[in-house]
Each structure stands twice: as structure tokens, then as C-alpha cells.
PyMOL commands that place a pseudoatom at each C-alpha (Angstrom):
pseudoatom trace, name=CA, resn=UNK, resi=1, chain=A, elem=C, hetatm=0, pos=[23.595, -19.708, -3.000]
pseudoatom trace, name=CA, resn=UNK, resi=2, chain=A, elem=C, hetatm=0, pos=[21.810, -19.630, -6.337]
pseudoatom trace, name=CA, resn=UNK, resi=3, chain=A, elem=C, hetatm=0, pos=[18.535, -18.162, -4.536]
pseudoatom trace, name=CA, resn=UNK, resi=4, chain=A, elem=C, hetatm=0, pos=[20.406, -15.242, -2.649]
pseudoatom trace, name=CA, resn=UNK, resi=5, chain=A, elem=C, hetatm=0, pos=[22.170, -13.957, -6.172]
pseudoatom trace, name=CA, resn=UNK, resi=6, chain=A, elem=C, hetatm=0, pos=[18.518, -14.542, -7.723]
pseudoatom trace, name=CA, resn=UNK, resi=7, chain=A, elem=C, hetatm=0, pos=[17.544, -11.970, -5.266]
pseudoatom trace, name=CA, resn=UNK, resi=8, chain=A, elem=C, hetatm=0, pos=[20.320, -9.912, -5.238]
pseudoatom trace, name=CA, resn=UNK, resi=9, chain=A, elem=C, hetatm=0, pos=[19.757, -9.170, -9.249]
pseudoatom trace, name=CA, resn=UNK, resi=10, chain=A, elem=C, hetatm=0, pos=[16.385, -8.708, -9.123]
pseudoatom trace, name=CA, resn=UNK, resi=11, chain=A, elem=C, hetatm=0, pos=[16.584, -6.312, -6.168]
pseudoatom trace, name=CA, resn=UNK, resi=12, chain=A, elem=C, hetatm=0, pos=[19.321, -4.132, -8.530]
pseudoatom trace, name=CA, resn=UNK, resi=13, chain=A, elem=C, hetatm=0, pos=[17.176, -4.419, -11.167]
pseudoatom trace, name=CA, resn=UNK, resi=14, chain=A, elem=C, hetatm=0, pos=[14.043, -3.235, -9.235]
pseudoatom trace, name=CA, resn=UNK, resi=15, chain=A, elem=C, hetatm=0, pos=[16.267, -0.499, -7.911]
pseudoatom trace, name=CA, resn=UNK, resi=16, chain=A, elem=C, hetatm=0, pos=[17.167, 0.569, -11.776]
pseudoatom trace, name=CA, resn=UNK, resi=17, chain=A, elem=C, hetatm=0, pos=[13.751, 0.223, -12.433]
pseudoatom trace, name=CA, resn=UNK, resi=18, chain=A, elem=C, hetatm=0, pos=[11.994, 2.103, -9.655]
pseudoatom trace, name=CA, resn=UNK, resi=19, chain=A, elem=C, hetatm=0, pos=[14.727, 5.277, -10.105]
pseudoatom trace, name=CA, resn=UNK, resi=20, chain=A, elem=C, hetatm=0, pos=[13.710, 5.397, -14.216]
pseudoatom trace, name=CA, resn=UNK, resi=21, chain=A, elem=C, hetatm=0, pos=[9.722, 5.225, -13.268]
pseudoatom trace, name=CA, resn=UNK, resi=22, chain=A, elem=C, hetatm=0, pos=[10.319, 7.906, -10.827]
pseudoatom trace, name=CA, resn=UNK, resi=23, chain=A, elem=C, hetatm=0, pos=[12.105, 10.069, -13.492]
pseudoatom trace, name=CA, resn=UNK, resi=24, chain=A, elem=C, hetatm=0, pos=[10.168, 9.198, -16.684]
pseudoatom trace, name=CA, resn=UNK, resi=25, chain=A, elem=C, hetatm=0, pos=[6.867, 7.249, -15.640]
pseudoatom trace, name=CA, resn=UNK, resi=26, chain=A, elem=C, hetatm=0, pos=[5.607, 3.840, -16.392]
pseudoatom trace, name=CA, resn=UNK, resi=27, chain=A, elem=C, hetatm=0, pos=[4.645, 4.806, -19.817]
pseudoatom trace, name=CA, resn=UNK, resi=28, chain=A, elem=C, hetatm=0, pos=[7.760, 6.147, -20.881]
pseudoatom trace, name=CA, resn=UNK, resi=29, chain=A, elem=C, hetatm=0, pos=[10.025, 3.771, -19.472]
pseudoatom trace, name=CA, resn=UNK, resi=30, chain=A, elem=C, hetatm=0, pos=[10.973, 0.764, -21.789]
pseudoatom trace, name=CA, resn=UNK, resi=31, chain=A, elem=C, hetatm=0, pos=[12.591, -2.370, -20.812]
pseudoatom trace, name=CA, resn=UNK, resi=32, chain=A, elem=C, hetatm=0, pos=[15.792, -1.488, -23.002]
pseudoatom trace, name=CA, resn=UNK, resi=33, chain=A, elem=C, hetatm=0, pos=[16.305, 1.500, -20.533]
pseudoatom trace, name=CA, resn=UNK, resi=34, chain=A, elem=C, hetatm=0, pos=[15.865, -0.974, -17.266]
pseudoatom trace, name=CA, resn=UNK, resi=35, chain=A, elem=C, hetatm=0, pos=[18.504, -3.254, -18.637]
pseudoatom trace, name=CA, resn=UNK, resi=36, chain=A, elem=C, hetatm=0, pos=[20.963, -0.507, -19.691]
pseudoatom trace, name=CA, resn=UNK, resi=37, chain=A, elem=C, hetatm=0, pos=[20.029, 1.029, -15.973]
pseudoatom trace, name=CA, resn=UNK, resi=38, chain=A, elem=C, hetatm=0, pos=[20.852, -2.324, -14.493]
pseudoatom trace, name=CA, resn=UNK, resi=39, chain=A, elem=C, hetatm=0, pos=[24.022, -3.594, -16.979]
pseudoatom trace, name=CA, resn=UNK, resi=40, chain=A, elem=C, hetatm=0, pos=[22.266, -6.318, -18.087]
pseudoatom trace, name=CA, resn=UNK, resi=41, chain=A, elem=C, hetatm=0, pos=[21.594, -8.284, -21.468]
pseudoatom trace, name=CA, resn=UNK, resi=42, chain=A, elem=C, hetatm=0, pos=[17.873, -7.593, -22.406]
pseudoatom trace, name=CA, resn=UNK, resi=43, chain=A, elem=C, hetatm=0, pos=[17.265, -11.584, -22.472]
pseudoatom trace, name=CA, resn=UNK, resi=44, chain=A, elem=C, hetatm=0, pos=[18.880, -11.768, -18.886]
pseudoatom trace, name=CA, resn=UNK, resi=45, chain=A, elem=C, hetatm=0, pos=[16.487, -9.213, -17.651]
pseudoatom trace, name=CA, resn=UNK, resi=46, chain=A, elem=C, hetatm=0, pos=[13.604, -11.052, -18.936]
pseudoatom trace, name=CA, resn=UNK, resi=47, chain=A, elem=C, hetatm=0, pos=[14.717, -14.002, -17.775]
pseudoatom trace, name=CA, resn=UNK, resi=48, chain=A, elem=C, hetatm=0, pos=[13.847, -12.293, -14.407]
pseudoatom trace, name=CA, resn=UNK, resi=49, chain=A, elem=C, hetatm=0, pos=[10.926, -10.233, -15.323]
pseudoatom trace, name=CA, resn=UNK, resi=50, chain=A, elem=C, hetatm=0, pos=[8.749, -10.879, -18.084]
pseudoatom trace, name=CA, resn=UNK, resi=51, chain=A, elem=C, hetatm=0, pos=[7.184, -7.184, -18.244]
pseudoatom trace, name=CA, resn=UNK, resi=52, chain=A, elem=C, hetatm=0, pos=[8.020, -3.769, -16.696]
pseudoatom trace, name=CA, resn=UNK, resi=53, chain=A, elem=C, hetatm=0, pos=[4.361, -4.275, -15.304]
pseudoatom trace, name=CA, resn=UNK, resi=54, chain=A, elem=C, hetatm=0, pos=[5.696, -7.135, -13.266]
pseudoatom trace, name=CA, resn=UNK, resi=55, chain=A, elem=C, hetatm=0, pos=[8.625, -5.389, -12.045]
pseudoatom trace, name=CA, resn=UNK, resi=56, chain=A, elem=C, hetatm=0, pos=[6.128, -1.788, -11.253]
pseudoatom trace, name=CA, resn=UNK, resi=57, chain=A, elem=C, hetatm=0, pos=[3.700, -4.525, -9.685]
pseudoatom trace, name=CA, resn=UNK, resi=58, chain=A, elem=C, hetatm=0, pos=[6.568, -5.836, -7.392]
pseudoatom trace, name=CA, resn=UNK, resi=59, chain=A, elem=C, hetatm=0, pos=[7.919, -2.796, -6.781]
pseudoatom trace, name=CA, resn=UNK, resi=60, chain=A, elem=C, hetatm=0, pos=[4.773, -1.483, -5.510]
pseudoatom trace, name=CA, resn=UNK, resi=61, chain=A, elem=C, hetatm=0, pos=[3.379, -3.948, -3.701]
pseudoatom trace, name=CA, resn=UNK, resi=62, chain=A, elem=C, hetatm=0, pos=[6.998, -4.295, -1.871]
pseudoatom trace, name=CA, resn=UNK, resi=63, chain=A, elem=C, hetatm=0, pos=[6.597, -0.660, -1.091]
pseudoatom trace, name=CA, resn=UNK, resi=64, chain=A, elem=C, hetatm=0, pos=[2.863, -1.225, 0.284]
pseudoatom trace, name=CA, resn=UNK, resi=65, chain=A, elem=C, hetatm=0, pos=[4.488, -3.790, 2.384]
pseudoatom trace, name=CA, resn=UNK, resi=66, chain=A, elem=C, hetatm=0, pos=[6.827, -1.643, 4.044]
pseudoatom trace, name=CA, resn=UNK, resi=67, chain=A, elem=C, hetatm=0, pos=[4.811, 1.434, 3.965]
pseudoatom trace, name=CA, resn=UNK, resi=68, chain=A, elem=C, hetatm=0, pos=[1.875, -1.049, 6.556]
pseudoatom trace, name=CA, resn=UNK, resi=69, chain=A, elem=C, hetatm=0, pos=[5.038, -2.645, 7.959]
pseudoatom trace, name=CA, resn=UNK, resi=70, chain=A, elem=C, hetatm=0, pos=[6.249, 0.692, 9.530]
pseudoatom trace, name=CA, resn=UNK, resi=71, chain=A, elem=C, hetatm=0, pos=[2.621, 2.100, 10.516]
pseudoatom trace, name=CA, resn=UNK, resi=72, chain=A, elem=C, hetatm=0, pos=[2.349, -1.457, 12.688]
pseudoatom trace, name=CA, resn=UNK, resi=73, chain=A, elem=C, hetatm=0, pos=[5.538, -1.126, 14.596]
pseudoatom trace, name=CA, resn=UNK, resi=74, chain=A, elem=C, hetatm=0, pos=[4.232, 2.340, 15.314]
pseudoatom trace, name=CA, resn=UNK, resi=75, chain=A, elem=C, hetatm=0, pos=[0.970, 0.968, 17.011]
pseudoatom trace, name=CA, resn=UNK, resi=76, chain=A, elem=C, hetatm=0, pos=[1.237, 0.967, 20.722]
pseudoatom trace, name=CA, resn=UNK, resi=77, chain=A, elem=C, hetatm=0, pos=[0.837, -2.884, 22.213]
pseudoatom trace, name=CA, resn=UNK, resi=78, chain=A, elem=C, hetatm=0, pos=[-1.242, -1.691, 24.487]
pseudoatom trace, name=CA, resn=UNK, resi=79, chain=A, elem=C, hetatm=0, pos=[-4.298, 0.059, 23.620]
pseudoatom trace, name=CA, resn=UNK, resi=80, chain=A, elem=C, hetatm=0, pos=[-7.782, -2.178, 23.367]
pseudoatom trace, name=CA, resn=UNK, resi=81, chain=A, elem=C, hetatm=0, pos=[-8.102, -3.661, 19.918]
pseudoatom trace, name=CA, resn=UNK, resi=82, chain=A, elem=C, hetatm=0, pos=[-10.929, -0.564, 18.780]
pseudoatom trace, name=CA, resn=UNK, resi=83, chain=A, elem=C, hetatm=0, pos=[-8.118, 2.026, 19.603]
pseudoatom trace, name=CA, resn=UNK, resi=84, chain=A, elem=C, hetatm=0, pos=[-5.854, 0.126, 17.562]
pseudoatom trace, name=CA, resn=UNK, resi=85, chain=A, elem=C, hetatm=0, pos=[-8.068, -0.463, 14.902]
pseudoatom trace, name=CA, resn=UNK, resi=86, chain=A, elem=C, hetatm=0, pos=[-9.117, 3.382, 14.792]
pseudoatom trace, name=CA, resn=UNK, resi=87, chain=A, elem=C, hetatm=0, pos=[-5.130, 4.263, 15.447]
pseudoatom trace, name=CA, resn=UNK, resi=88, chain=A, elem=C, hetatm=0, pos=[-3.878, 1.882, 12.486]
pseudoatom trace, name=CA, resn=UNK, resi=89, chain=A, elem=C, hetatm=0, pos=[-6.333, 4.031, 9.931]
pseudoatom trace, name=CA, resn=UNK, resi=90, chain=A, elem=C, hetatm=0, pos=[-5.284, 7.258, 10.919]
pseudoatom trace, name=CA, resn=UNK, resi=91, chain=A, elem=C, hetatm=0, pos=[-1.625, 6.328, 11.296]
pseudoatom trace, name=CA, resn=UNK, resi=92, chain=A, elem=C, hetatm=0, pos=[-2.058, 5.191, 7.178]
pseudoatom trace, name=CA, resn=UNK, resi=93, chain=A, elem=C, hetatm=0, pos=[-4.195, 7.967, 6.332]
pseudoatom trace, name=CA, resn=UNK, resi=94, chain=A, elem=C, hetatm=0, pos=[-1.246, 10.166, 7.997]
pseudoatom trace, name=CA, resn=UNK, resi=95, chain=A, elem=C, hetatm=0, pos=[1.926, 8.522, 6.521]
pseudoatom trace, name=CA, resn=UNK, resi=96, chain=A, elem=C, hetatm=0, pos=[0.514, 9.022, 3.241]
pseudoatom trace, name=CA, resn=UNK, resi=97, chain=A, elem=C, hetatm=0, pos=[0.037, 12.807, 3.714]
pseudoatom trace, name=CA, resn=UNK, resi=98, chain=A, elem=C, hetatm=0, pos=[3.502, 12.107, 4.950]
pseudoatom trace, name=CA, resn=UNK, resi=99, chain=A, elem=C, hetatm=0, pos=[4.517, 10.519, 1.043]
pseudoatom trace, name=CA, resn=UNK, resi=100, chain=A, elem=C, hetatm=0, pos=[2.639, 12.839, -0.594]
pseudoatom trace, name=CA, resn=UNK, resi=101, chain=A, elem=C, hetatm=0, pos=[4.530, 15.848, 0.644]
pseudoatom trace, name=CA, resn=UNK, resi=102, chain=A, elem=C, hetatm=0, pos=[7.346, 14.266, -0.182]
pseudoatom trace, name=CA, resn=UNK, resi=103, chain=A, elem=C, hetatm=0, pos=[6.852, 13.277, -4.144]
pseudoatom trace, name=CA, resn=UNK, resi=104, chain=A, elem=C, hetatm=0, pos=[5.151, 16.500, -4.641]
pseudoatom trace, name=CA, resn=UNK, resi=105, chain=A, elem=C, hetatm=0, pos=[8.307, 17.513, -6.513]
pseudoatom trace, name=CA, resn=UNK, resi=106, chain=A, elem=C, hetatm=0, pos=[8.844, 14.410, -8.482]
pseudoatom trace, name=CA, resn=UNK, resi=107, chain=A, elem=C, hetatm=0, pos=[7.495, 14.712, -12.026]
pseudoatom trace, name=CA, resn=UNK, resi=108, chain=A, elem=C, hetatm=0, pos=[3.433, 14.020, -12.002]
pseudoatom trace, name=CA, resn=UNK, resi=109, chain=A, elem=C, hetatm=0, pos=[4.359, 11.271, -14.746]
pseudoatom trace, name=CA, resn=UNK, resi=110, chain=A, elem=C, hetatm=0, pos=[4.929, 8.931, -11.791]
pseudoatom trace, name=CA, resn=UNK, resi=111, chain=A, elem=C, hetatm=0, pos=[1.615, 9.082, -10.147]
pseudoatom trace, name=CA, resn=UNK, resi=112, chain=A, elem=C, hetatm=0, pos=[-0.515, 10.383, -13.412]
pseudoatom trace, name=CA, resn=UNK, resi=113, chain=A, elem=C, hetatm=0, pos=[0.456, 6.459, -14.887]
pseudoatom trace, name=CA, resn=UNK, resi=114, chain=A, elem=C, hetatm=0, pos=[0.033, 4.843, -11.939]
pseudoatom trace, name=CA, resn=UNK, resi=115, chain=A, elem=C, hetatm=0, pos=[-1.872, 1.376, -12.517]
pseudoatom trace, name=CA, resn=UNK, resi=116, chain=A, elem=C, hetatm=0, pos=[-5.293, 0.807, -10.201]
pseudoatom trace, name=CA, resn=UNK, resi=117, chain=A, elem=C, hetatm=0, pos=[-5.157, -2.340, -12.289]
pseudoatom trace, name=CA, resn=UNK, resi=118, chain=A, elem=C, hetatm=0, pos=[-7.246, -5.142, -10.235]
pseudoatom trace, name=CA, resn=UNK, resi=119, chain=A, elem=C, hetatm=0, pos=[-4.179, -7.351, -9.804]
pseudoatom trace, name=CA, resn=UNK, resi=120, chain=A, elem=C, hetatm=0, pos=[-1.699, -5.096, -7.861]
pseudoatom trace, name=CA, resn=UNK, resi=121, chain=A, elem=C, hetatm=0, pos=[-5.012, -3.495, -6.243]
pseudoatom trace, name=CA, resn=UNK, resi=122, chain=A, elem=C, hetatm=0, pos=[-5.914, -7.034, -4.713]
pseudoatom trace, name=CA, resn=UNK, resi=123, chain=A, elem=C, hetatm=0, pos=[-2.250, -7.583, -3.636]
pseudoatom trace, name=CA, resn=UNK, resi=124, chain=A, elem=C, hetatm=0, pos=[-2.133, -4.634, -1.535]
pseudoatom trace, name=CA, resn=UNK, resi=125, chain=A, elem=C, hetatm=0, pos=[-5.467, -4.975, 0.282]
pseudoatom trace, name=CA, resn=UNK, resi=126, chain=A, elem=C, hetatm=0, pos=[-4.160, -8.721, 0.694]
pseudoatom trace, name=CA, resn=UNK, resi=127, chain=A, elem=C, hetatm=0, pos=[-1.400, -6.768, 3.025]
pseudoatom trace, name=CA, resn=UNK, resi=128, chain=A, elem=C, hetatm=0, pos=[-3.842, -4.407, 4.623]
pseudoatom trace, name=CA, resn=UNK, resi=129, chain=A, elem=C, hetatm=0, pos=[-6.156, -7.662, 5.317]
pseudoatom trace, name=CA, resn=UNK, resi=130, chain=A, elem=C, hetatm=0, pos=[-2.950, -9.635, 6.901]
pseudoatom trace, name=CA, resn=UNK, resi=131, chain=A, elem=C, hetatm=0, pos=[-2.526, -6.315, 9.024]
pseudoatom trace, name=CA, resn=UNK, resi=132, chain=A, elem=C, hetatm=0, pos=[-6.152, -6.075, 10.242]
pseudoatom trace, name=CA, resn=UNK, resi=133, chain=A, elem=C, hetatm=0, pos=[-6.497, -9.450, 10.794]
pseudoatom trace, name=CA, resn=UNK, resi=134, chain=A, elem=C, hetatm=0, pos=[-5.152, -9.819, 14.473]
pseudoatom trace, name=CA, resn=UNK, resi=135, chain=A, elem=C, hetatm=0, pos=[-6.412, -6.518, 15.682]
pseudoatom trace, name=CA, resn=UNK, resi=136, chain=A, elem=C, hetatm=0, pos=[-9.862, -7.585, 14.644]
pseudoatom trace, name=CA, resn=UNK, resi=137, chain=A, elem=C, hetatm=0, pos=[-9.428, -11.398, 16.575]
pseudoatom trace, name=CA, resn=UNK, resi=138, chain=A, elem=C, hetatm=0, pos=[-8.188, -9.515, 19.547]
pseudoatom trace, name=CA, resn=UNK, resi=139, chain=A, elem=C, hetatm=0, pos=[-11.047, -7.169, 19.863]
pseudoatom trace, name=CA, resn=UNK, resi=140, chain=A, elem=C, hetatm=0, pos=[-13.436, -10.104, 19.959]
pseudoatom trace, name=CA, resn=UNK, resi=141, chain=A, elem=C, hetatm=0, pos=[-11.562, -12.006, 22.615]
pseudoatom trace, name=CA, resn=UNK, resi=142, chain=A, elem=C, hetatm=0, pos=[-11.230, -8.702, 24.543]
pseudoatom trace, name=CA, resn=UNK, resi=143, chain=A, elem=C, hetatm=0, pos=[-15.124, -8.459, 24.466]
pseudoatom trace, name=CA, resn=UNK, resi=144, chain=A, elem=C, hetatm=0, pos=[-15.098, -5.173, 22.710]
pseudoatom trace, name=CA, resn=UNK, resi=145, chain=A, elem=C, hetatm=0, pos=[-15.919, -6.055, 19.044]
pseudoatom trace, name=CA, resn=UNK, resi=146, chain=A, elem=C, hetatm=0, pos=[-18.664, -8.157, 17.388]
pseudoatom trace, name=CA, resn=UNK, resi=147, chain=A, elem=C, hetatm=0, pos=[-19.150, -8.852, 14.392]
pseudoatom trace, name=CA, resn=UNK, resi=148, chain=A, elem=C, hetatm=0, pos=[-20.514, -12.480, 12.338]
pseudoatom trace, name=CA, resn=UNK, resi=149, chain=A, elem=C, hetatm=0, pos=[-18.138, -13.508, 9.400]
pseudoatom trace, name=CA, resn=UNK, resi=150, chain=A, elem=C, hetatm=0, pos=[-14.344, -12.799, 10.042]
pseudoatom trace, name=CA, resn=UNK, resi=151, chain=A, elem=C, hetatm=0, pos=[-13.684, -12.652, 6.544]
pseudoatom trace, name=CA, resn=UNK, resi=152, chain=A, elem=C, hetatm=0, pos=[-16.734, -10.931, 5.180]
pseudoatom trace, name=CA, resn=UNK, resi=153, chain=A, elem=C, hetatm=0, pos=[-16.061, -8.205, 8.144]
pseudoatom trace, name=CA, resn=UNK, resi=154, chain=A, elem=C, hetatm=0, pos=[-11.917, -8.147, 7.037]
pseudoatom trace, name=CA, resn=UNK, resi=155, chain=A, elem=C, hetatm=0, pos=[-13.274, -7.280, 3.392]
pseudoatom trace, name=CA, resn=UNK, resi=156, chain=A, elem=C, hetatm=0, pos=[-15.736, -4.521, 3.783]
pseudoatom trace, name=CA, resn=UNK, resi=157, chain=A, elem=C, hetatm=0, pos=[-12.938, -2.972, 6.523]
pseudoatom trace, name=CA, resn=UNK, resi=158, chain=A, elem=C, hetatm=0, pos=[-10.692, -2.955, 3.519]
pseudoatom trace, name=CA, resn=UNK, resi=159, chain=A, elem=C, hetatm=0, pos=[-13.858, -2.008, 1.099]
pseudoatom trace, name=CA, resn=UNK, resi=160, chain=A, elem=C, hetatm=0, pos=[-14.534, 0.866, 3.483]
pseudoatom trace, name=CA, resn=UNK, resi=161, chain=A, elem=C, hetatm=0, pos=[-10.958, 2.237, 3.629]
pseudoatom trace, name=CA, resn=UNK, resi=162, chain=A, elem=C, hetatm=0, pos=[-10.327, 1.444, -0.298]
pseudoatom trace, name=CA, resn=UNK, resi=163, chain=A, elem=C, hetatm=0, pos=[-10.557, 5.194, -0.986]
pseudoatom trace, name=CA, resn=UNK, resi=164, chain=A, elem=C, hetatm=0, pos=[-7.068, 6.227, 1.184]
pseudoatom trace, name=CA, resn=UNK, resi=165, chain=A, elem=C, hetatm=0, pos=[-5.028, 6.234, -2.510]
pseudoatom trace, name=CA, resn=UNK, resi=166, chain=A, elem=C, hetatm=0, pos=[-2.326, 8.747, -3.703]
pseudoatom trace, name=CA, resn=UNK, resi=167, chain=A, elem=C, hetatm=0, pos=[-5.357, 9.461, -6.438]
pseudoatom trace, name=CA, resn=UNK, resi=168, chain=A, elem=C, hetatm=0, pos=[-7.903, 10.726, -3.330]
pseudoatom trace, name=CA, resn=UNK, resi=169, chain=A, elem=C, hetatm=0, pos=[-5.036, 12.367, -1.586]
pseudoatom trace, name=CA, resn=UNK, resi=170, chain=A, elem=C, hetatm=0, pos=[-4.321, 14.727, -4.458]
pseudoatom trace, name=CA, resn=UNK, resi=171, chain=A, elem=C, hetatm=0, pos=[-7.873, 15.192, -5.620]
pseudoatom trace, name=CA, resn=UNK, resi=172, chain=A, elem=C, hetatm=0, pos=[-9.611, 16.011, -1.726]
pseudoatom trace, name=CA, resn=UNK, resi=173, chain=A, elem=C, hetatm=0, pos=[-8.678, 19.007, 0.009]
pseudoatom trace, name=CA, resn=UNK, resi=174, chain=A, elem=C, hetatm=0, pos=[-7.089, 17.769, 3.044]
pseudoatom trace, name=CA, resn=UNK, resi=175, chain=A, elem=C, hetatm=0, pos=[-9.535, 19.646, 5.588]
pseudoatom trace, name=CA, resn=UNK, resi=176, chain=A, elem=C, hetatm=0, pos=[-11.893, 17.486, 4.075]
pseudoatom trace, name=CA, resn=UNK, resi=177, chain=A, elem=C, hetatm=0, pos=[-9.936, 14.281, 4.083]
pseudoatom trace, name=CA, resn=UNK, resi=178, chain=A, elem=C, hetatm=0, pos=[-9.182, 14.601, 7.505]
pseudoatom trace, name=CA, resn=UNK, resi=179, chain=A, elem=C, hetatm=0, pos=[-12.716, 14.850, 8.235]
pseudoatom trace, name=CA, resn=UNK, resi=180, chain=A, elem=C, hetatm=0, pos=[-13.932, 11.779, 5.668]
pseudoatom trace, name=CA, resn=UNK, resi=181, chain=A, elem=C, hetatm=0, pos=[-11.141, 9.966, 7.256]
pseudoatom trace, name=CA, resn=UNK, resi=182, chain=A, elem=C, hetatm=0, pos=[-12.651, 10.787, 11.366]
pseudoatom trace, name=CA, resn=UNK, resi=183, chain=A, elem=C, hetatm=0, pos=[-15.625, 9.468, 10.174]
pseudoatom trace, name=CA, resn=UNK, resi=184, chain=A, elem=C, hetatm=0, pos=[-14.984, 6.533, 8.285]
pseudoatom trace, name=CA, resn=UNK, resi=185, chain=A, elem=C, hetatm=0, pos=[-12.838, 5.382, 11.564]
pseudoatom trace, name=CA, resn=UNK, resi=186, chain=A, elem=C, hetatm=0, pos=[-16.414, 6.252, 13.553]
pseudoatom trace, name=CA, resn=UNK, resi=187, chain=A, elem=C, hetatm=0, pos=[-18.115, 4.178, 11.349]
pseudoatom trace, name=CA, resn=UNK, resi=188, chain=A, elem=C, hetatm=0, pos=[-16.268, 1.643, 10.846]
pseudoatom trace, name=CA, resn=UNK, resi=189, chain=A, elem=C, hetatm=0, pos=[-15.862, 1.340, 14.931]
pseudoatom trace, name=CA, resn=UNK, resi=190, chain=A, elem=C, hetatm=0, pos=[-19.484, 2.066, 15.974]
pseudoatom trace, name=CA, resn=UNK, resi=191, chain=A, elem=C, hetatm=0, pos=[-21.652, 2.058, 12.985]
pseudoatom trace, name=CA, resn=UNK, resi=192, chain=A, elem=C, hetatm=0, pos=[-24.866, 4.548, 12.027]
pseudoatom trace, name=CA, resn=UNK, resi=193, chain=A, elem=C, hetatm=0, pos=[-27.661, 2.917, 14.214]
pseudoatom trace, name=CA, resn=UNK, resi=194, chain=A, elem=C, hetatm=0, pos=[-28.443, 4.624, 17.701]
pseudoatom trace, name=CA, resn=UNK, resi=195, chain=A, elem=C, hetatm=0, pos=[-27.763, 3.068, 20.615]
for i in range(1, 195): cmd.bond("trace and resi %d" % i, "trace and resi %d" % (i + 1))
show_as sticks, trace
zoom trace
């Protein structure tokens, strides 16, 4: 009972939270103005989080989550595991054109203060790495992929694919993503040498 109104406070609070970085920014958002957002005591709030980097991290890395959590149920069951594989990358790379048309409006202090710090960066390939996993097991046992190391391969998939970031997607003219993005999949799928 204790556990469920643990996570029922720290989901308002990460609501609060996430609505003040969206109108303010990281930077200008202090924990006195989470607690007053959430009607709590500043000591009960950190009794919960000890930073409003922790709460950003979790909020983020929740949203990753759900953001590769929807592009999977999207996935077709059955298409080979290379189809898949190529599918799942576009399917990202197109959800977050997706996002990105939708916070265009919100004020650029949101996404001009958003942490690349290491920590939240590893979490989130962690979830892209749980995703890829499967589809990469599959396509050896269908015959259609090889490759040595499972994890070594996992990692330089992720590596490879590192670049699809909010950062990119505003920087890159997106005639040219879309065509960095076709042949990163092409790569990634069949590699440079000639047959």
C-alpha cells in the first residue's frame, strides 16, 4: 500500500515537474517551484528526489521508454528480422519528426537545456539495446543475419544510430536526414564491402 502512494506522489510530482520544464526550462526551474507545483513541503519533495536532475533524468528516460514502447507495438510480427530491424529505425527516425513538429511551439528553453549528460544518455540506449535485442537473435535463427559478438554488434547498432537526437533533428535539413537516415539503415543491414 505504502509502494503504490510512493508512486502515486512521485508520478504528481514528475507531472508538476515536467509541465514547469516545459514552460521555463531546466535551468530556470528551481526545486521551490516543483514543490509549490506539486503542494508539497520542500523536505517531502526531497525526500523523493534528491535533485531536479533526477526528476528531468526520470522523466526523460520514462518518456524514451514509451516513445520505443509505441514504435515496437507498431512493428508488424511478421516481417524477417532485417525488415524489422530496418523498419524499427525508420519508424524512430519518423516519430521523432513526429515530436518535433509538435514542440516546435514550446519555448526553445526546453530543448536548448536539454542534458546529453553520459548518465541519462546510457539509460536510453540501455532501452534502445533491450528493443534491438530480440530482433537481432531472431535474424540469426532465421538465417538472415550474421554477425560474431551479440553484445559488441547491439552496441555499435546503438553507436551507429546515436545521432537520431532532438539536437540532429533541428540542426539537419530534413531532405538530408531522411537520406543519412536510408543509409545508415543500408549500412547497418548490408555493410560497405561488395558482394
Amino acid at each position: 500500500m505504502r509502494n503504490n502512494h510512493n508512486n502515486s506522489r512521485k508520478a504528481d510530482i514528475k507531472s508538476a515537474a515536467k509541465n514547469l520544464f516545459f514552460q521555463f526550462g531546466l535551468a530556470k526551474t528551481s526545486m521551490d517551484d516543483i514543490a509549490a507545483q506539486s503542494n508539497l513541503a520542500k523536505p517531502t519533495l526531497y525526500y523523493y528526489y534528491p535533485s531536479k536532475e533526477s526528476i528531468f533524468q526520470e522523466i526523460v528516460i520514462e518518456e524514451a521508454q514509451n516513445f520505443i514502447d509505441k514504435v515496437e507495438k507498431k512493428l508488424p510480427q511478421d516481417l524477417p528480422a532485417d525488415e524489422k530491424i530496418a523498419l524499427f529505425f525508420r519508424m524512430v527516425y519518423q516519430d521523432l519528426k513526429q515530436y518535433l513538429t509538435e514542440i516546435k511551439d514550446l519555448p526553445g528553453t526546453l530543448y536548448k537545456n536539454y542534458p546529453h549528460g553520459k548518465p541519462i544518455v546510457d539509460k536510453i540506449n540501455d532501452v534502445f539495446l533491450e528493443k534491438l535485442r530480440p530482433l537481432l537473435i531472431a535474424g540469426k535463427e532465421q538465417g538472415i543475419l550474421t554477425y560474431g559478438d551479440e553484445s559488441s554488434t547491439l552496441n555499435a547498432m546503438v553507436f551507429m544510430t546515436d545521432f537520431l537526437n532532438l539536437d540532429w533533428m533541428m540542426r539537419i535539413p530534413e531532405k538530408r536526414r531522411d537520406e543519412v537516415v536510408d543509409a545508415v539503415v543500408h549500412i547497418l543491414l548490408n555493410g560497405l564491402r561488395r558482394r
